[in-house]
DSSP file (Angstrom, degrees, kcal/mol; ACC not computed):
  #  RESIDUE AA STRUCTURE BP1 BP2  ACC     N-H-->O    O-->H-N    N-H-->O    O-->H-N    TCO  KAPPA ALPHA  PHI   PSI    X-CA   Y-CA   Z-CA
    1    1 A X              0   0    0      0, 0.0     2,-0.3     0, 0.0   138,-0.1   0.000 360.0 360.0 360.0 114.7  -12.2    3.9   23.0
    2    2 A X        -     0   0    0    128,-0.0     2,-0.4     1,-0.0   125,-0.1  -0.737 360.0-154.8 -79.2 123.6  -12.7    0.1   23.5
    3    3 A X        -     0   0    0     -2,-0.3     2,-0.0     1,-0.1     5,-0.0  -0.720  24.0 -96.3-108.5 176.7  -16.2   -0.5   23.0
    4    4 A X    >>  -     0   0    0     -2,-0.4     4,-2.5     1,-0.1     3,-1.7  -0.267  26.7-108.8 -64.8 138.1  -17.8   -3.8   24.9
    5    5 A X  H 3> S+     0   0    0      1,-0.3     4,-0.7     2,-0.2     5,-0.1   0.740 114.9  61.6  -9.4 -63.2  -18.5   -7.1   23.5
    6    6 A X  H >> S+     0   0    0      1,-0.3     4,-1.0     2,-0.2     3,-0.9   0.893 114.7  39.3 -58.0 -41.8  -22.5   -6.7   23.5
    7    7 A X  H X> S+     0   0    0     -3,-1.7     4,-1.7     1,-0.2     3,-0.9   0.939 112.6  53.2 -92.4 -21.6  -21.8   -3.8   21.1
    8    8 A X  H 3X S+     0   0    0     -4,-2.5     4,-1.2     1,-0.3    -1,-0.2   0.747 115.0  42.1 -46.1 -33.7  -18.9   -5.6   19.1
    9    9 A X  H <X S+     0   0    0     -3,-0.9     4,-1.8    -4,-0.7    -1,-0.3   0.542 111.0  62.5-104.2 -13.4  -21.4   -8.8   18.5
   10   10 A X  H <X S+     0   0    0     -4,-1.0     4,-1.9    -3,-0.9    -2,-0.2   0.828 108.8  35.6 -83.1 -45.0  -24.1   -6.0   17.8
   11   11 A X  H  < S+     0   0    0     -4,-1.7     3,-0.2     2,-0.2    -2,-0.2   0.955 111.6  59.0 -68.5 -60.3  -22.2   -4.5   14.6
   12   12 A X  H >< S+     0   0    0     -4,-1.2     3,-1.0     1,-0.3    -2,-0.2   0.898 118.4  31.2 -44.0 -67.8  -21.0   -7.9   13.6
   13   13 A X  H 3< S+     0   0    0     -4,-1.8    -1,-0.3     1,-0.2    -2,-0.2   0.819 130.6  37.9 -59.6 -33.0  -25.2   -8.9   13.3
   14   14 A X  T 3< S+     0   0    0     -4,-1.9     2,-1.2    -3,-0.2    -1,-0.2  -0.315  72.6 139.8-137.8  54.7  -26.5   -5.4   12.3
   15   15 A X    <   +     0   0    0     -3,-1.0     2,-0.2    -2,-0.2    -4,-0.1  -0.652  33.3 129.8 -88.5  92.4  -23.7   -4.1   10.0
   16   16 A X  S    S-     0   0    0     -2,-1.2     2,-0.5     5,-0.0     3,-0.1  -0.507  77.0 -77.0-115.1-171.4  -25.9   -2.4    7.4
   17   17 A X     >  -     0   0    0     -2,-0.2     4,-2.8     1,-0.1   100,-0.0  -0.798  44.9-167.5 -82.5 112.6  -25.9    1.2    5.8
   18   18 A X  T  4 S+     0   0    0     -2,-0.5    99,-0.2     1,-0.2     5,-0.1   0.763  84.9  59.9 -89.9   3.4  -27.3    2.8    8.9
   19   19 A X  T >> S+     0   0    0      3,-0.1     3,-3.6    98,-0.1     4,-0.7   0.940 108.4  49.0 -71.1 -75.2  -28.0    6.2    6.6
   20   20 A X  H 3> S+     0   0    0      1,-0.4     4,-0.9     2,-0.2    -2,-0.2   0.684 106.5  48.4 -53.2 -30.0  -30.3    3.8    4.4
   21   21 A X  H 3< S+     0   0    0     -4,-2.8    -1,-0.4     2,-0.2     4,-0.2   0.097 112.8  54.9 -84.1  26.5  -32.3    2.3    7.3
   22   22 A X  H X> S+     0   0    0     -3,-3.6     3,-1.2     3,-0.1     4,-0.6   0.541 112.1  41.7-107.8 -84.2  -32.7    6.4    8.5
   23   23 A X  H 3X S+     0   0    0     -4,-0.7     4,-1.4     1,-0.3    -3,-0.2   0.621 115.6  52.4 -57.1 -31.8  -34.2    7.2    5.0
   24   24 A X  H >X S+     0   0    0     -4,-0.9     4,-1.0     1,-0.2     3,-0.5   0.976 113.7  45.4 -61.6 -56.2  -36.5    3.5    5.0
   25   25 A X  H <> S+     0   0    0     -3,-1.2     4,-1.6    -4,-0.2    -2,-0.2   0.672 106.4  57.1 -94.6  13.4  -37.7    4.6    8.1
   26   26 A X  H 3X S+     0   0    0     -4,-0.6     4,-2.0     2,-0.2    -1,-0.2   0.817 117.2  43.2 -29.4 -59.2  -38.3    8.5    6.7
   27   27 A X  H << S+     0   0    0     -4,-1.4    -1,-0.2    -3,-0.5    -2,-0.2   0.540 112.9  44.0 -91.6  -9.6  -40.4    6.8    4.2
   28   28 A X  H  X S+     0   0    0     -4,-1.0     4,-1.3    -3,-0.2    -1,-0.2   0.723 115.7  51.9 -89.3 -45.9  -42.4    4.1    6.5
   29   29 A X  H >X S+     0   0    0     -4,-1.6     3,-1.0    -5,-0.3     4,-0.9   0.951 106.2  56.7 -68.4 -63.6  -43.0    7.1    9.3
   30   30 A X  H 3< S+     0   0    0     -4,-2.0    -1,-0.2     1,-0.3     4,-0.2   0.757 117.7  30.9  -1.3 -58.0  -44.5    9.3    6.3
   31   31 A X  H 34 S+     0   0    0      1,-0.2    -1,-0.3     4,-0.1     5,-0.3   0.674 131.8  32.6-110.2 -10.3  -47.2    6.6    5.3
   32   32 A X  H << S+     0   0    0     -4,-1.3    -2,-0.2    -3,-1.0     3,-0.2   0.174  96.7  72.7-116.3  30.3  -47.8    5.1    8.7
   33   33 A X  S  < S+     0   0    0     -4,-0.9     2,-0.5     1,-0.1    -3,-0.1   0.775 121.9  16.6-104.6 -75.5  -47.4    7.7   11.6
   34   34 A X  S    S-     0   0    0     -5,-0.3     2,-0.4    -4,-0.2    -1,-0.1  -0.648  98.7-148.8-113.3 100.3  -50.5    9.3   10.6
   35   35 A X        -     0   0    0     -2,-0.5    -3,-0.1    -3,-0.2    -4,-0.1  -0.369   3.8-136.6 -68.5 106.9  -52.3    6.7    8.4
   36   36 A X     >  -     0   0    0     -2,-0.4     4,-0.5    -5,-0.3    -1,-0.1   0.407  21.8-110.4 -29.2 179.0  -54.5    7.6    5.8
   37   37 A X  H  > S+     0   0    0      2,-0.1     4,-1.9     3,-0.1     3,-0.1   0.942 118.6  57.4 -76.1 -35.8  -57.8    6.0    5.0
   38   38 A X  H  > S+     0   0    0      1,-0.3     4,-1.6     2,-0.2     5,-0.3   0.817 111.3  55.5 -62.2 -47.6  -56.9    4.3    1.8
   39   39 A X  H  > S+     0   0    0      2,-0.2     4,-1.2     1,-0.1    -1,-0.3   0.876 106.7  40.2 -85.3  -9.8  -54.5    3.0    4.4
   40   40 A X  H  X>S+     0   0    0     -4,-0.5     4,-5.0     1,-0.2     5,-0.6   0.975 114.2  61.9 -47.0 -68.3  -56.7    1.6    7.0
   41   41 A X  I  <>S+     0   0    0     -4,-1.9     5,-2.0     1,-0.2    -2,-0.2   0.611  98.6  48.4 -20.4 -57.9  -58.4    0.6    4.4
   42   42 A X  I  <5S+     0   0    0     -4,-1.6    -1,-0.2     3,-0.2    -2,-0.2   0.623 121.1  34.2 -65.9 -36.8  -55.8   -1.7    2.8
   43   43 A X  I  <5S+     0   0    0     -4,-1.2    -2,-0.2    -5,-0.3    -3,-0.1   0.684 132.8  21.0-111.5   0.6  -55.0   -3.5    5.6
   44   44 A X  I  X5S+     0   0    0     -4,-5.0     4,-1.1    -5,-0.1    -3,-0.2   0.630 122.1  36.1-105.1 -59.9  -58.4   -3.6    7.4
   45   45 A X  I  ><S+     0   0    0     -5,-0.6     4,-5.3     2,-0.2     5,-0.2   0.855 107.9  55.9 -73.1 -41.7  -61.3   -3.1    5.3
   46   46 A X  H  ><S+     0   0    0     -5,-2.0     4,-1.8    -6,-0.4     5,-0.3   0.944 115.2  39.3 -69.9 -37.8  -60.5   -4.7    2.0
   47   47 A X  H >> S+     0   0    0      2,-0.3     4,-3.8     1,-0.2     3,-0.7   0.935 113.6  61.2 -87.7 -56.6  -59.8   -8.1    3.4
   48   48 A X  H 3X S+     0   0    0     -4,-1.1     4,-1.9     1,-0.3    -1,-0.2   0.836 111.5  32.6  70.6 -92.6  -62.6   -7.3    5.5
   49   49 A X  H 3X S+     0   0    0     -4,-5.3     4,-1.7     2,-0.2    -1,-0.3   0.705 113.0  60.7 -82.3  -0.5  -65.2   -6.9    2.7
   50   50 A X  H <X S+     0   0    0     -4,-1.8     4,-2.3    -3,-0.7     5,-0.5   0.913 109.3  50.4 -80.7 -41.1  -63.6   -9.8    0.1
   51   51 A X  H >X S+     0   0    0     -4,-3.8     4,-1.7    -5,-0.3     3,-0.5   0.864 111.5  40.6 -52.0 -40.8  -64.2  -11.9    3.1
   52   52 A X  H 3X S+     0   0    0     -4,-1.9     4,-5.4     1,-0.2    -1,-0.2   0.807 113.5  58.2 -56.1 -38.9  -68.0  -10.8    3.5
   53   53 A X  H 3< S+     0   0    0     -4,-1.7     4,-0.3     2,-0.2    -1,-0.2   0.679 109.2  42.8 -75.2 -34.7  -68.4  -10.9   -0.5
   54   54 A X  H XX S+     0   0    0     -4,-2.3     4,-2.7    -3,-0.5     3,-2.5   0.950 114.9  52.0 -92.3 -58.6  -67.4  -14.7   -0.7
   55   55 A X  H 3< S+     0   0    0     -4,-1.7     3,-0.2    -5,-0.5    -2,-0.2   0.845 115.3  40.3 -27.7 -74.0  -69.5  -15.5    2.4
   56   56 A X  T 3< S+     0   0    0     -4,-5.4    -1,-0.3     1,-0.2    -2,-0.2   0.725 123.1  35.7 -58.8  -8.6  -72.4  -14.0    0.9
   57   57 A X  T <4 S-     0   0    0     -3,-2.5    -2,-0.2    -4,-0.3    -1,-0.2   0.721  92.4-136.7-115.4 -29.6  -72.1  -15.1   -3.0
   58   58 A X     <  +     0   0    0     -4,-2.7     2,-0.2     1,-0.2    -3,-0.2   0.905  64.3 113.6  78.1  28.0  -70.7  -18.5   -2.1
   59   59 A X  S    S-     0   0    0     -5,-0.3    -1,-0.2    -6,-0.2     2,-0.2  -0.992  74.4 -93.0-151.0 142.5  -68.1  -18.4   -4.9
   60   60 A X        -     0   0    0     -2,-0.2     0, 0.0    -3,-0.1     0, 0.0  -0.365  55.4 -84.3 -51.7 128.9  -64.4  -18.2   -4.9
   61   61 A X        -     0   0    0     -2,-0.2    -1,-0.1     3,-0.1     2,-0.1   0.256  46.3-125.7 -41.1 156.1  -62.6  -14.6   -5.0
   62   62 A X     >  -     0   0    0     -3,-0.1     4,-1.6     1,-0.1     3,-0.4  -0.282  30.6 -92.1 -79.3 162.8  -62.2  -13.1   -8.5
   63   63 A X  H  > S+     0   0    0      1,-0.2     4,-1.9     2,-0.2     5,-0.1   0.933 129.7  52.3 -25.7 -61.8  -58.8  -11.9   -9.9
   64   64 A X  H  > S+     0   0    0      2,-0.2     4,-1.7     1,-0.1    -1,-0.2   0.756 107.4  53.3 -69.8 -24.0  -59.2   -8.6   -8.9
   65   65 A X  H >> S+     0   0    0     -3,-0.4     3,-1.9     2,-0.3     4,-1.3   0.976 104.6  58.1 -70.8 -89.1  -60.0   -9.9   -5.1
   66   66 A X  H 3X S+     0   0    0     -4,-1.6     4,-2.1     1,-0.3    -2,-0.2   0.605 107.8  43.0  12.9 -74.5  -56.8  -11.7   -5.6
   67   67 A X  H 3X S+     0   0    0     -4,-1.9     4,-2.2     2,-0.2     3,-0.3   0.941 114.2  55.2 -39.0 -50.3  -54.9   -7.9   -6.3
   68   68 A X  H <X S+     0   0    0     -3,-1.9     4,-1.3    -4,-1.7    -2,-0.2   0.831 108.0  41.6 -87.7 -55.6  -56.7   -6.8   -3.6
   69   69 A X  H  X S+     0   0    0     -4,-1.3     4,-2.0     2,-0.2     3,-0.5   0.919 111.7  56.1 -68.2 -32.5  -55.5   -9.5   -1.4
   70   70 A X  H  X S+     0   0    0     -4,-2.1     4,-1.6    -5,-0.3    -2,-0.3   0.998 107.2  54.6 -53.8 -63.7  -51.7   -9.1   -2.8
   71   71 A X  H  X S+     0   0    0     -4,-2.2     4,-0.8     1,-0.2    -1,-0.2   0.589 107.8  49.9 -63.1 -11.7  -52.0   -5.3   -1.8
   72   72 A X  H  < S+     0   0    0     -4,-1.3    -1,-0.2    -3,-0.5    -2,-0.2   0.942 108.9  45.4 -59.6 -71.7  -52.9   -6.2    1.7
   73   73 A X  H  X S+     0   0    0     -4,-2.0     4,-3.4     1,-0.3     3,-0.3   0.690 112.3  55.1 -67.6 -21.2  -50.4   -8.4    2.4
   74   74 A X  H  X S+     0   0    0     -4,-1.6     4,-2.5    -5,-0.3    -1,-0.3   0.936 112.8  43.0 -88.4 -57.9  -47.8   -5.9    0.8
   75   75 A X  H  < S+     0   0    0     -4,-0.8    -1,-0.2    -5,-0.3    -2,-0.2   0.422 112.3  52.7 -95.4  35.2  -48.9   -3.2    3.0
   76   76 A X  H  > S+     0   0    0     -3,-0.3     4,-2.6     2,-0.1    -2,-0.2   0.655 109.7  50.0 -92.4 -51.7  -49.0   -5.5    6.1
   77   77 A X  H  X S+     0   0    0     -4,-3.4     4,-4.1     2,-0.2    -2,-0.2   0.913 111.8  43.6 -62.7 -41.1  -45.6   -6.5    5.4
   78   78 A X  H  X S+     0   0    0     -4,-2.5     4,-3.3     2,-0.2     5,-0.2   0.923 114.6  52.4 -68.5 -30.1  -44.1   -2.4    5.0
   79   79 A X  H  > S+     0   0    0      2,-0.2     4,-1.5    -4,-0.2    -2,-0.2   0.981 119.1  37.9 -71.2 -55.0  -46.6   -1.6    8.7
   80   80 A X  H  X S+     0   0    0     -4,-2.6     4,-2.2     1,-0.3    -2,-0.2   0.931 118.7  50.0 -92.2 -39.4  -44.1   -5.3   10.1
   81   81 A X  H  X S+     0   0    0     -4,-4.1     4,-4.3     1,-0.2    -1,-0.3   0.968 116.7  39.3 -28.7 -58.2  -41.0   -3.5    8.0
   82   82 A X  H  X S+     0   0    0     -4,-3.3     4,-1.4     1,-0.2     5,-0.3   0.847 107.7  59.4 -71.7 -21.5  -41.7    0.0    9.8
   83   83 A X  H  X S+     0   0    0     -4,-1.5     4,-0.7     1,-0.2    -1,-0.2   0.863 113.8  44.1 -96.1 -21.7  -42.4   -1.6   13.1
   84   84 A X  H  < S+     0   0    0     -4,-2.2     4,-0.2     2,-0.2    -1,-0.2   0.919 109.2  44.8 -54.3 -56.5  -38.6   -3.0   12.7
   85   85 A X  H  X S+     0   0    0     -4,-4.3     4,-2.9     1,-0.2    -2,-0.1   0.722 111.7  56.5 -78.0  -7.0  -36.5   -0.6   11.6
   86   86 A X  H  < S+     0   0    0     -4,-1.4     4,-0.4     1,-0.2     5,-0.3   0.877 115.2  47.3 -76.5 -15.4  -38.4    2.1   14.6
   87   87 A X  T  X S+     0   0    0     -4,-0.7     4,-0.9    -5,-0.3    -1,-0.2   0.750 110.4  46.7 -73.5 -14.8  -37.1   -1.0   16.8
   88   88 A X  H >> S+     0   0    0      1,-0.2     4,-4.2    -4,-0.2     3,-0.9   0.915 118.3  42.8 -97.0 -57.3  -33.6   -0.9   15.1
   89   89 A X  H 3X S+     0   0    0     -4,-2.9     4,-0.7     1,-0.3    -1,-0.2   0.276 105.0  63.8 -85.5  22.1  -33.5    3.1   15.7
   90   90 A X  H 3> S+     0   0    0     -4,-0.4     4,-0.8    -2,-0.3    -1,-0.3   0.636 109.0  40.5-112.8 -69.3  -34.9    2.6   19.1
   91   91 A X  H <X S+     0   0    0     -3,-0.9     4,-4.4    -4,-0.9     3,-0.5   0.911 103.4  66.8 -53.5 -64.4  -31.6    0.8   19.8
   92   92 A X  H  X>S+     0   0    0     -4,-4.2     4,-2.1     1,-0.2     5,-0.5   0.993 110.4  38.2 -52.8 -55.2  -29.2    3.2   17.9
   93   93 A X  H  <5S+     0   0    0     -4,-0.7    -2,-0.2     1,-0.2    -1,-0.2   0.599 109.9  55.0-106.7  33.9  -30.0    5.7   20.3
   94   94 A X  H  X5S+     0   0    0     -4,-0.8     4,-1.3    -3,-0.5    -1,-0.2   0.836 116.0  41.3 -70.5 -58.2  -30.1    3.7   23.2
   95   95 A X  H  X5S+     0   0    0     -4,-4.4     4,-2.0     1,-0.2    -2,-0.2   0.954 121.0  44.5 -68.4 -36.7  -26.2    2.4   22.1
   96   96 A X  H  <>S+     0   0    0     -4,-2.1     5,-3.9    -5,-0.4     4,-0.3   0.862 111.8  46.9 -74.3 -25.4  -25.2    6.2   21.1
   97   97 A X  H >4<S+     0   0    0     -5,-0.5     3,-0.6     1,-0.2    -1,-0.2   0.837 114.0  61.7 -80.7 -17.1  -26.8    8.4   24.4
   98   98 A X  H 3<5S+     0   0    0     -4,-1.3    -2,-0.2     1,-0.3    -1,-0.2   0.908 101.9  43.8 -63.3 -45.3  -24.8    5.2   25.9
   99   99 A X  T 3<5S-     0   0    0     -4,-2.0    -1,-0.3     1,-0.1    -2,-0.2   0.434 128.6 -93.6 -98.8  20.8  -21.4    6.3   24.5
  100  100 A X  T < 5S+     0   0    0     -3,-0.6     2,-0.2     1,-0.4    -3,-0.2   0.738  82.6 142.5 118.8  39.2  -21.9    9.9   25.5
  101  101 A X      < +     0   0    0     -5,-3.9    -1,-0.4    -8,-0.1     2,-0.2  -0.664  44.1 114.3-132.2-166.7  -23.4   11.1   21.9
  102  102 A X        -     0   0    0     -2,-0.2     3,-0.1     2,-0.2    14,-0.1   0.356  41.3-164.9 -45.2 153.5  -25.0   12.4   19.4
  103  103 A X  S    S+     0   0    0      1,-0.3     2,-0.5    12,-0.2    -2,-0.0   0.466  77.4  38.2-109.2  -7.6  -22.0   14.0   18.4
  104  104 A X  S    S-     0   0    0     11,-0.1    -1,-0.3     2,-0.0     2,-0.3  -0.996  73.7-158.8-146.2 155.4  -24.4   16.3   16.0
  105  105 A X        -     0   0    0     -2,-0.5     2,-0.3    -3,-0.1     7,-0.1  -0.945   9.3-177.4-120.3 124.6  -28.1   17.8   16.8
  106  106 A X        -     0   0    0     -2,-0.3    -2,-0.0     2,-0.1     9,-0.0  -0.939  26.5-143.9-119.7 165.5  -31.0   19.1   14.9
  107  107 A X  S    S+     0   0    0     -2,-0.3     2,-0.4     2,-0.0     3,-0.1  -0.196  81.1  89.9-103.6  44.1  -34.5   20.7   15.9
  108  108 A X        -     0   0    0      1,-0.0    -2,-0.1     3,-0.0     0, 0.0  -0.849  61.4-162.9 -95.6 148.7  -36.4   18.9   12.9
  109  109 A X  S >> S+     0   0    0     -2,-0.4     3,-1.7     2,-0.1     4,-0.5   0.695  85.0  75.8 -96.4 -19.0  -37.5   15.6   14.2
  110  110 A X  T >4 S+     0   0    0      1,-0.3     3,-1.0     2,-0.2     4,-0.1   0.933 106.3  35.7 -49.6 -50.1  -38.0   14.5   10.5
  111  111 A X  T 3> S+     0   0    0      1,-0.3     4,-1.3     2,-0.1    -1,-0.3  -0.017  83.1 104.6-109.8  34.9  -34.1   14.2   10.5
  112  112 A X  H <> S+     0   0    0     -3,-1.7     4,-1.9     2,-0.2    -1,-0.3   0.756  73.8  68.8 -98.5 -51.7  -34.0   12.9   14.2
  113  113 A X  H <X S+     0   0    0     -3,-1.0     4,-0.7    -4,-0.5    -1,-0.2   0.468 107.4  40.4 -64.2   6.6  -33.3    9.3   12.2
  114  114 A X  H  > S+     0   0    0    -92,-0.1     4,-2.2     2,-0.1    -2,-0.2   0.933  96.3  67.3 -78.0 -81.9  -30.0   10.9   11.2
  115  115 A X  H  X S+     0   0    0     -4,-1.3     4,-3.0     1,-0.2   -12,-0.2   0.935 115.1  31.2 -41.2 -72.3  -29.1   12.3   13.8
  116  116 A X  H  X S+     0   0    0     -4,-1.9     4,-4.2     2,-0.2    -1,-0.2   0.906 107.7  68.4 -59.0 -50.6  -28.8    8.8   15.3
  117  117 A X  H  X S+     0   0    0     -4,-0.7     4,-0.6   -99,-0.2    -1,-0.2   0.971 107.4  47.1  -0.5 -90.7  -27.7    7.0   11.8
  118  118 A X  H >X S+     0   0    0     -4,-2.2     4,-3.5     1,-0.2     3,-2.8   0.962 106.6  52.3 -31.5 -67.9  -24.4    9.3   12.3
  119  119 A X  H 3X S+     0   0    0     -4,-3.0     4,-2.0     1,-0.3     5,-0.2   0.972 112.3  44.6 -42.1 -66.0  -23.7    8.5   15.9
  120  120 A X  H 3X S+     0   0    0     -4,-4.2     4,-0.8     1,-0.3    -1,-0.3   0.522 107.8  63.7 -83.9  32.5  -23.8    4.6   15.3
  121  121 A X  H <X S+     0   0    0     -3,-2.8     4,-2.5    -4,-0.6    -1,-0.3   0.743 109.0  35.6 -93.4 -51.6  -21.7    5.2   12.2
  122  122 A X  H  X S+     0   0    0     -4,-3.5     4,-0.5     2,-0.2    -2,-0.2   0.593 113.9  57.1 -73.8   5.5  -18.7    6.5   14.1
  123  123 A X  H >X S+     0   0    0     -4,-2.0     3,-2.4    -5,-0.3     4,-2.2   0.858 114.0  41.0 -90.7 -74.1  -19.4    4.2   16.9
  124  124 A X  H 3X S+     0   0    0     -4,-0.8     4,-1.6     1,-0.3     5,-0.3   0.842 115.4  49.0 -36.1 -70.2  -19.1    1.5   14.1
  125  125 A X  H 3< S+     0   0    0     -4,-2.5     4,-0.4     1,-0.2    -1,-0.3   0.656 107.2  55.9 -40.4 -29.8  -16.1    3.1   12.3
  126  126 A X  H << S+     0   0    0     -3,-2.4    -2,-0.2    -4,-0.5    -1,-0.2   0.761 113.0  41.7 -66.5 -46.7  -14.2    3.5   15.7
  127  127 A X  H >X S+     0   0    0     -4,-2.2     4,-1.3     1,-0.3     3,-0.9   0.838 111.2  59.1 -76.3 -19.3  -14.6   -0.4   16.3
  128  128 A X  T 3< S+     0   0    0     -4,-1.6     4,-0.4     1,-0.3    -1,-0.3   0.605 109.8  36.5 -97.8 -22.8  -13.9   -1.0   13.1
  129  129 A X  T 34 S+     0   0    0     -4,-0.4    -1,-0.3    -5,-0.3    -2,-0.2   0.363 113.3  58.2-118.3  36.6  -10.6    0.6   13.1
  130  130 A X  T <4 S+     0   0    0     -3,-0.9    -2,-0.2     2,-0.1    -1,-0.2   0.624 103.6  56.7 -36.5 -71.8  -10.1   -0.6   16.5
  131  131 A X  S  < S+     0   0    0     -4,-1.3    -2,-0.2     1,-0.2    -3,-0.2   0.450 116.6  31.1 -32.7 -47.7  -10.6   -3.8   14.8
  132  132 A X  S    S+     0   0    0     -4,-0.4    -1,-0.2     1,-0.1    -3,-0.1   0.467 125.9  41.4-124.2   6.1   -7.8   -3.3   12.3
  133  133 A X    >   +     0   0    0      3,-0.1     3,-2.5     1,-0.0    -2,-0.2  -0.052  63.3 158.9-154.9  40.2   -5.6   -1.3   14.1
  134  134 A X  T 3  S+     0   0    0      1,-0.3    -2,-0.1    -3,-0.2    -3,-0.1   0.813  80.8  53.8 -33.0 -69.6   -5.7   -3.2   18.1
  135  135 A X  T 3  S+     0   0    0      1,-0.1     2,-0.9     2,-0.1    -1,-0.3   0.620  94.5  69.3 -48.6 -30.0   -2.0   -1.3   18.7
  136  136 A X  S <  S-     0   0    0     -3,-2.5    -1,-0.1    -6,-0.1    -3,-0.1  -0.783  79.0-135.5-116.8 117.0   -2.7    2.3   17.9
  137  137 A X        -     0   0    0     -2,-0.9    -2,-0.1     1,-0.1    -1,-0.0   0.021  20.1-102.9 -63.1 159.2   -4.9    4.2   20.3
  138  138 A X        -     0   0    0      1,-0.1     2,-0.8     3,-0.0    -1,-0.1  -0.024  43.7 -92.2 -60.0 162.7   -7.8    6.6   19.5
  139  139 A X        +     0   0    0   -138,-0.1     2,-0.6     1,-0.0    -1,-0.1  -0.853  46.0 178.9-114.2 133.2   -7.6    9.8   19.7
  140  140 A X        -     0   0    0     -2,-0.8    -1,-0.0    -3,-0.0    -3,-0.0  -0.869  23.4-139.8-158.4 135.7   -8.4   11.7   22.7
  141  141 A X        -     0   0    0     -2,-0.6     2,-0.4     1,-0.1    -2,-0.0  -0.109  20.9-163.4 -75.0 143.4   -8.4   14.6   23.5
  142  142 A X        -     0   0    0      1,-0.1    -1,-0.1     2,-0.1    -2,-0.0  -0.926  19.9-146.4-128.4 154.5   -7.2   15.5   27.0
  143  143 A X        +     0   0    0     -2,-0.4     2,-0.2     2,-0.1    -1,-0.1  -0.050  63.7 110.2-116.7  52.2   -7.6   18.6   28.9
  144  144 A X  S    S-     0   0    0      0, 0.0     2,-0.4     0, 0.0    -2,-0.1  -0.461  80.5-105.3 -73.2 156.2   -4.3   18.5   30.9
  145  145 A X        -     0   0    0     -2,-0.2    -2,-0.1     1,-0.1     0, 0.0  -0.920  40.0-107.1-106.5 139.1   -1.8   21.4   29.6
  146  146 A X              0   0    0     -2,-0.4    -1,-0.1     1,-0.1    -3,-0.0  -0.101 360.0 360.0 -51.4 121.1    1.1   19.8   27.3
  147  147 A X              0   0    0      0, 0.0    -1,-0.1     0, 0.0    -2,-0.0   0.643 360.0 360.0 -42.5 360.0    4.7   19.9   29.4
């Protein structure tokens, strides 16, 4: 199976370990799907009140303000992380229900980032040996009966 240009120049830019962007975004979906307070908190509130606290006292933030602001920006950056790799996996199964897959299913939804992982790993592997091996076709199965 020759796949198209768009997806050729699409592996070239987004060859990663697509099991390890499944399992990032396992662990992003987990802490931001339904968002604690602590995390609201971190990325709303604290910033929130250091700002009120120097307004009112007239004095520059403290050390600990400082953390405070470090732990913001750190869980600002995993909420612009998560909002990537759901964009990435958004795309994997855009390109895989495109090539006539998942070639495997679950009813968990947890493992739903998998599911798709897989697909645009053989898609990848396919081009890849495509790629290194232009002269010998894929294998495909036909359902003519043999002469």
């Amino acid at each position: 199976m020759k796949l198209s240009p768009r997806l050729t120049s699409y592996f070239l830019w987004n060859s990663t370990d697509f099991f390890k962007t499944a399992e990032q975004f396992n662990i992003l979906t987990e802490k931001f799907l339904s968002p604690s307070l602590i995390v609201w908190f971190d990325m709303i509130g604290n910033p929130l009140m250091m700002i009120a606290v120097a307004l009112y006292t007239k004095k520059l933030p403290s050390i600990l303000s400082v953390l405070g602001i470090l732990k913001t920006f750190q869980v600002w950056y995993e909420w612009y992380e998560y909002k990537l790799v759901k964009q990435q996996l958004i795309e994997w199964k855009e390109i895989v229900n495109a090539a006539g897959g998942p070639q495997i299913s679950t009813n968990d939804t947890n493992y739903m980032s998998y599911v798709y992982a897989d697909g645009i790993q053989r898609l990848f592997n396919n081009q890849m040996r495509h790629q290194l091996h232009p002269s010998r076709p894929t294998a495909v199965k036909s359902h003519s009966p043999p002469p």
